[in-house]
C-alpha positions in Angstrom: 8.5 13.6 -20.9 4.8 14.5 -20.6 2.9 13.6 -17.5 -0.9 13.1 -17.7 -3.4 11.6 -15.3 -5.4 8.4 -16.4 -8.4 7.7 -14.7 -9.4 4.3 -14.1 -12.8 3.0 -13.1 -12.5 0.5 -10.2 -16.8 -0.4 -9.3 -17.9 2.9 -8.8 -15.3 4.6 -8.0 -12.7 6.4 -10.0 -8.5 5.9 -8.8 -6.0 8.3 -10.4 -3.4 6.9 -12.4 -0.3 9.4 -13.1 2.3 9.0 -16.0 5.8 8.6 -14.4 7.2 9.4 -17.7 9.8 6.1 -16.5 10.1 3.3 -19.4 12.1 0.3 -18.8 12.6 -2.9 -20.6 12.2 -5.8 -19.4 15.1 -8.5 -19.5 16.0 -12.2 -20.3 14.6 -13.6 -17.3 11.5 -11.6 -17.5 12.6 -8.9 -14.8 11.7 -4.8 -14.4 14.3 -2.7 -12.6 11.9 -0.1 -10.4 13.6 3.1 -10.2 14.9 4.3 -7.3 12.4 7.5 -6.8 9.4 5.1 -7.0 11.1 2.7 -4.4 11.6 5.8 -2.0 7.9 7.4 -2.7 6.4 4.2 -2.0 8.9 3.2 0.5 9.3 0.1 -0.8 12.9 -1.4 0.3 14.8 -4.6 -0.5 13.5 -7.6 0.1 9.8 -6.1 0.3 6.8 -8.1 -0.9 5.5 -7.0 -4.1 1.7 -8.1 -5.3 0.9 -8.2 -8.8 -2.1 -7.8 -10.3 -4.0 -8.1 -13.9 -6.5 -5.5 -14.9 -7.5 -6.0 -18.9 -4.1 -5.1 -20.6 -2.6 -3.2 -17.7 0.0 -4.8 -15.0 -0.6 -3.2 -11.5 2.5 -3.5 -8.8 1.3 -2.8 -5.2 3.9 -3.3 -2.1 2.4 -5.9 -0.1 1.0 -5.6 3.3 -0.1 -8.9 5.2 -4.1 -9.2 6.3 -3.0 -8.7 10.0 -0.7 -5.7 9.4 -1.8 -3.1 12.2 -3.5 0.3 10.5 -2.5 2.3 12.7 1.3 1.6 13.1 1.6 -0.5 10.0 3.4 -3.5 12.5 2.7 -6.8 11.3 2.8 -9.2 14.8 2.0 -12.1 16.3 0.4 -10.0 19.3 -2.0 -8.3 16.5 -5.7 -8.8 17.1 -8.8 -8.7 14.8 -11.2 -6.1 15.9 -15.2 -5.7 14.9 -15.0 -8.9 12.6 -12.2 -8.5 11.4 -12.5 -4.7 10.1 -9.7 -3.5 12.1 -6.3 -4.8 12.7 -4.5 -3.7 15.6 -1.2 -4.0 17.4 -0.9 -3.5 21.1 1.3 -0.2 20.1 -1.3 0.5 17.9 -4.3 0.0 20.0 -2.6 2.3 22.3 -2.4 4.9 20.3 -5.9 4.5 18.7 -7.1 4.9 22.7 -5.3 8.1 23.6 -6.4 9.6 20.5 -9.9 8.7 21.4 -10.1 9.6 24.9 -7.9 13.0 23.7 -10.9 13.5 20.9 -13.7 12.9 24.0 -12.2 14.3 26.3 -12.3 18.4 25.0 
C-alpha cells in the first residue's frame, strides 16, 4: 500500500491530497462504505451530513457544516448571530469565549 501526496490546484492556492491506500467498491444501489478510521479522523458520525462535490474526474466528500455553524465552538443554533457581514458566525458560548480570549490577549 503506497501512500503519496497529490497536489491539487484550487485558484491560487495549492490543497494536499494524501493517498489513503483504502479502495472500496461501490454497490447495487450506488453506495461507498467509508471506513471506520476516516469516520473517526474526520469525526464524522452517523447520521452526519455529507456534501459532495465534482472537480474534473475526481469525487470530493466533505462532512457538512451549516452557513450559521459557530467557528469557534462549531454549535449550530438558533441563538447564532452573523458578525461583520456575515464573515463570522458566532454562538453565545462562542462569543464568550472569543471575548475572554481577547481581553486575555489585551490585557498582558
Amino acid at each position: 500500500m503506497s501512500n503519496y501526496v497529490i497536489l491539487h490546484l484550487k485558484g491560487d492556492k495549492a490543497e494536499k491530497m494524501k493517498s489513503t491506500g483504502m479502495v472500496r467498491k461501490v454497490d447495487e444501489l450506488g453506495r461507498v462504505v467509508l471506513p471506520i478510521e476516516l469516520r473517526r479522523s474526520l469525526d464524522i458520525k452517523e447520521k452526519d451530513a455529507i456534501e459532495i462535490y465534482i472537480d474534473g474526474d475526481k469525487i470530493i466528500l466533505k462532512k457538512y457544516v451549516p452557513n450559521m455553524a459557530c467557528q469557534i465552538t462549531g454549535e449550530s443554533t438558533d441563538d447564532n448571530i452573523a458578525l461583520a457581514n456575515g464573515k463570522i458566525i458566532l454562538s453565545p458560548k462562542g462569543a464568550k469565549e472569543l471575548v475572554d480570549e481577547i481581553n486575555k490577549a489585551f490585557n498582558n
